[in-house]
C-alpha positions, 0 to 999 in steps of 0.5 A: 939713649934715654932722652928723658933722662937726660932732659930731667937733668938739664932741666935741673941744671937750667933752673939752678944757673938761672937762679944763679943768674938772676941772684948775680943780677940783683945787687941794689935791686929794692923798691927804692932803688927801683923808684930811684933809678926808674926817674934817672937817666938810662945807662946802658949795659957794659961788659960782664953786666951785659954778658951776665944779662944775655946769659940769662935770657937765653937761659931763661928761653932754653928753660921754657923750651925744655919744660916743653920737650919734657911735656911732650917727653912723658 
């Protein structure tokens, strides 16, 4: 099995479901509503928002770890 191969193409999947992910997340996110919100209480996250969340961490970790197997792949 060529593990290049299919490392370039999880890479590739990896870097549009994080986009994904991040774009989902960033409804309302300006600077003011950055400033605003920075001085309100703190509300936690519930729900798909928690799971959309989690989702991009760990998409965002196994981005970086296969960016280094490519590394260490070529």
């Amino acid at each position: 099995m060529n593990y290049l191969l299919i490392s370039k193409i999880a890479q590739v999947f990896l870097g549009v479901l994080l986009t994904a992910l991040v774009l989902m997340q960033s409804k309302n996110a300006g600077l003011a509503y950055g400033l605003k919100s920075s001085f309100s209480m703190y509300r936690s996250l519930r729900g798909v928002e928690k799971i959309v969340f989690t989702t991009t961490i760990v998409a965002g970790v196994m981005l970086v770890l296969n960016s280094l197997l490519l590394i260490t792949l070529s």
